[in-house]
C-alpha positions, 0 to 999 in steps of 0.5 A: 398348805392353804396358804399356798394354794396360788402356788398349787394351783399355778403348778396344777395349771403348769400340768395341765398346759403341758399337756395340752400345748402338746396336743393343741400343736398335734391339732394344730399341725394337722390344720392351722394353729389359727384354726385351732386357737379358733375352735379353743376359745369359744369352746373353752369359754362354753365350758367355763359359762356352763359351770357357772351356770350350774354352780351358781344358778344365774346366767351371767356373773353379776357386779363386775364393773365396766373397768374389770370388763376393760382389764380382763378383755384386753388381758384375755385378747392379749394372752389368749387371742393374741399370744396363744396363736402365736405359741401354737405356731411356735410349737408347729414350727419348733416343736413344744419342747423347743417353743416352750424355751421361750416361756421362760422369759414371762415371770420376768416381764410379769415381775418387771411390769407388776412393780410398777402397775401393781406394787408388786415388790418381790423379796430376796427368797421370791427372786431367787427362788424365779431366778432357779425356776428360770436357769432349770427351766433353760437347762431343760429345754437346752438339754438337746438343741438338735430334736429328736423325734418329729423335731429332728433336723428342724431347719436353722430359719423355721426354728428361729421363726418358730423360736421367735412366735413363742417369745411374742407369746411369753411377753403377750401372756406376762402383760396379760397376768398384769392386767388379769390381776387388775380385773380382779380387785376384792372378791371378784370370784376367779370362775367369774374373772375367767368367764368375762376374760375367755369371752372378751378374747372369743369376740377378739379372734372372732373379730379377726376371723370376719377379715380371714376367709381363708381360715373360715374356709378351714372350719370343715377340718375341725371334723375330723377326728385327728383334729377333734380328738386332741383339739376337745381333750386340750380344750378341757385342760386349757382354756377350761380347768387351766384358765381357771385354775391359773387366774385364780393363782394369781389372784391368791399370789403375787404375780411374779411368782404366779407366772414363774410356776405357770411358765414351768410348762417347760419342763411339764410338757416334757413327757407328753413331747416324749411321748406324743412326738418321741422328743426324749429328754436327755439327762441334761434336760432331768437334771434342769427339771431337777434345778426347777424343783428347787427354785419352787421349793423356795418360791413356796418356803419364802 
């Protein structure tokens, strides 16, 4: 089992983004999707400093070099600043269920980018095993292009906007997997990894925020408890316990195969979608669930 634990722990993180996706879009809907990406990332990075803080009773991690800061601020900017705004609006837009479709692109530009930068070769099993995870994942989100829920009836331009906000996001979080991985050589522990990458991408949105008075002007929103409530559960499953939990997934595994079991967040988040914004998944969408099981049993039997 412990010789599986990238893959576990990349599923645990599949989970819990699922979740969260769905509450950060609930939060974002009732402000802005910038707002809230706004709010997430100091509050997560807070959380992660806190925990090393009292597991390792130093203030700050010691040993990470300039090129690690280099690697994991741009991987933090990218996925986290840059690509999860992007998402949220996606999920504002289309709905998660729909946004999510998008995510599935990102093992493949993982795969295609870890080959070259990392070595990364993947096997016959390992591409197989993405490829299903993949087709199951398409399945799922397909199984009901028209909405259901407070997704019906999406305009045919909003939903290709919205479609085309979560592409940029998958192609945003690949690069980023690539160069976590990069950030991490020896034994650089994940909780540290996570820390230095959750504070580089703070100062990236903060950096974008001085030029947005039109969203500092938002802050007030965050008091209220319909933004709050979801916003703070999301951010413990997020940009907390999922950041950590996903960048020590792909330090234990090979990138391509990290990504393609973070990237099921497609078919987790299906039942808080059902059961947040009554977007009820059809038979056609569980048997896609059922296609990407298989595909992360031979991900694990390889």
């Amino acid at each position: 089992m412990l010789s599986h634990l990238g893959e576990l722990l990349a599923l645990s993180t599949a989970l819990m983004w699922g979740f969260g996706a769905t509450l950060f879009g609930l939060a974002s809907s009732r402000s802005s999707a910038i707002l809230v990406n706004a709010f997430r990332l100091p509050a997560g990075a807070t959380l992660l400093w806190l925990t090393w803080v009292i597991t390792t009773g130093t203030v700050w991690p010691e040993g990470i070099s300039w090129r690690q800061h280099m690697w994991l601020g741009l991987s933090g900017t990218l996925g986290l600043a840059i690509g999860d705004s992007f998402y949220y609006k996606g999920i504002m837009l289309a709905g998660p269920r729909r946004a999510s479709l998008m995510l599935a692109a990102t093992p493949v530009v993982a795969a295609l980018t870890a080959w070259p930068v990392l070595g990364e070769r993947l096997g016959t099993m390992a591409v197989t095993g993405i490829a299903v995870v993949i087709g199951g994942i398409l399945l799922a989100v397909l199984g009901r292009d028209d909405g259901t829920g407070d997704h019906r009836g999406v305009p045919r331009e909003v939903l290709v906007r919205g479609l085309g906000a979560a592409l940029v996001c998958a192609v945003c979080s690949a690069v980023g997997n690539v160069l976590a991985k990069l950030g991490m050589p020896g034994e650089t522990p994940p909780l540290a990894a996570a820390l230095v990458r959750g504070l580089w991408a703070t100062l990236a949105m903060g950096l974008f925020l001085l030029g947005r008075r039109d969203i500092v002007s938002q802050l007030p929103r965050l008091r209220d408890p319909r933004v709050l409530k979801p916003a703070g559960v999301a951010v413990v499953l997020g940009p907390f316990l999922g950041m950590w939990a996903a960048i020590a997934a792909l330090k234990l595994t090979e990138t391509g195969v990290a990504s393609a079991l973070l990237n099921t967040v497609p078919i987790t988040v299906l039942l808080p979608a059902w059961l947040i914004h009554r977007d009820r998944p059809s038979p056609t969408a569980l048997l896609g669930v059922a296609v990407a099981v298989g595909g992360g049993a031979l991900l694990f039997l390889r």
